[in-house]
N, C-alpha and C positions, 0 to 999 in steps of 0.2 A: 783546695779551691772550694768554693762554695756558689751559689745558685747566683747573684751576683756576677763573679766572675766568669760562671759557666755564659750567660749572656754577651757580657763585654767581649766574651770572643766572637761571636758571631753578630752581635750588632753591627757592625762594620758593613756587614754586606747590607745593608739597608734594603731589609726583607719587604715585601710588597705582602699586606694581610690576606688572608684568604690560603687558598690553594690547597695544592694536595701533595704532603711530604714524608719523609719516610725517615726514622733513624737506625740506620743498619748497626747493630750492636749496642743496641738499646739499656741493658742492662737491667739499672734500679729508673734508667731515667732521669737521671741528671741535664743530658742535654735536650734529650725529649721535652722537659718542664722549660730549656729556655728558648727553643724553637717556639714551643707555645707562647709563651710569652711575647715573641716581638713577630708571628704570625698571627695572631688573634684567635678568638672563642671559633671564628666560622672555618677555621682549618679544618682539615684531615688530619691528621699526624697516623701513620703505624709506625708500632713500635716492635722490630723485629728485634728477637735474639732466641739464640739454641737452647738456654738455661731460662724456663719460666719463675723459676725461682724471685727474679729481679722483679716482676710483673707487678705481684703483690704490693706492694712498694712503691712503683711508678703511679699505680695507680692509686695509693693510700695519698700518696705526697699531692697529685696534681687535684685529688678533689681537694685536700686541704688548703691549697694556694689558690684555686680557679676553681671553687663548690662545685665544680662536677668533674668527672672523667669521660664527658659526652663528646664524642668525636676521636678519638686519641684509641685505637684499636692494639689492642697487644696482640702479636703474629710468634708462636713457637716456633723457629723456622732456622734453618743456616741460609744467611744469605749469599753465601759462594754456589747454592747450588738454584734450582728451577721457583720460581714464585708466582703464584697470581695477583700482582697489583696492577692498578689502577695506572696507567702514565702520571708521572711524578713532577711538579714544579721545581721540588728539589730535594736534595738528599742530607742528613747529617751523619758524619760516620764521624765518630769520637774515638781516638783509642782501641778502633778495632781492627784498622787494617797494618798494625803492627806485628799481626797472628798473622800475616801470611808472607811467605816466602816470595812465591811468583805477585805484586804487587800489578804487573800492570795487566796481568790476566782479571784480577779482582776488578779492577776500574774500568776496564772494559764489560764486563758484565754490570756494574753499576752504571754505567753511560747508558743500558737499554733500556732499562727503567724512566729514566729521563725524559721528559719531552724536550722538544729542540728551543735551545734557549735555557734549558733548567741548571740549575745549580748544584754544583758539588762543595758542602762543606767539610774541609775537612780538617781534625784539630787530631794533633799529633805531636811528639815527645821531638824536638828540634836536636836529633844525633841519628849518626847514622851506625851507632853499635847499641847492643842493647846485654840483656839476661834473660836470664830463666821465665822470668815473668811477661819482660819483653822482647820475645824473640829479632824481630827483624822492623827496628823503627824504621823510619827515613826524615833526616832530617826539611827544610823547606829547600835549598838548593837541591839536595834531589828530586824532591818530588815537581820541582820547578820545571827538573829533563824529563820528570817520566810523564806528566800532565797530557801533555801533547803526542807524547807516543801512542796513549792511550784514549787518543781521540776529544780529548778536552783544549778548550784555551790553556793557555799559559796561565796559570794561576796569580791571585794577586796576595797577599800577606793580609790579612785584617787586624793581627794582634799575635799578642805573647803574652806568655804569663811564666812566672818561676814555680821550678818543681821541686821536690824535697831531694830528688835522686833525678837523674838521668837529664840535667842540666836546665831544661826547662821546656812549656808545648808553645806551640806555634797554632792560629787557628789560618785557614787559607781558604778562597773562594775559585774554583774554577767551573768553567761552562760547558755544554754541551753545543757546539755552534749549529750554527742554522745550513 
């Protein structure tokens, strides 16, 4: 996939510019670069993840594409455990909540972050078996039950995309209700 198509999955939720967002398992920034992109220059973006490694990176790509890295905060941090942000318009987790076992304990800790009304994106590998690499996917029919257990709407599909292995990702929008 490439930065293109990182977008097309989350276009869909027809992001309102501005605000204040977070991408829990940030990485190199892949989706970070397309939050930016269809939130605008006047966002927030943190970019959280345990391995600063990726930073260097997010940050080299997003002045390359957007001449600066102004706004866009890299956080060294595991986002399963305590953080200081700001209340969140919305969340993008890409490919990260497939590392955890207990999944709706995770979203539930990502729903506090949220203000009421904020958005959970989440773009995920469409099986619910995985490997080594990917421990515990969920496909979207799961995560359609567990949304709501975990104190979100019911989620709604924005798109798909095919994958080399693991059949292909799914991207999905659900909210924090009021």
């Amino acid at each position: 996939m490439d930065h293109s198509d990182h977008v097309n999955l989350l276009r869909p939720a027809d992001l309102t510019p501005g605000g204040t967002w977070a991408d829990f398992g940030a990485g190199t920034g892949a989706f970070t670069l397309a939050l930016r992109e269809l939130v605008g220059p006047h966002a927030n973006i943190y970019a959280i993840d345990k391995d600063q490694r990726g930073f260097r990176e997010l940050e080299r790509a997003h002045r390359e594409k957007f001449s600066t890295s102004q706004n866009v905060h890299t956080v060294r941090a595991d986002f399963s455990g305590a953080l200081s942000l700001p209340p969140l318009d919305g969340i993008v987790m890409a490919n990260s909540l497939h590392f955890f076992k207990d999944k709706e304990k995770i979203l539930r800790h990502l729903r506090s972050f949220l203000k009421l009304n904020g958005v959970l994106l989440l773009v995920e590998y469409n099986v619910d078996s995985g490997n080594m690499w990917v421990p515990y996917p969920l496909s979207f029919e799961t995560y359609r039950d567990l949304a709501p257990r975990a104190g979100f709407s019911e989620p709604n599909l924005l798109g798909t995309a095919p994958s080399r292995f693991l059949k292909g990702f799914y991207s999905a929008a659900a909210y924090r209700p009021s």
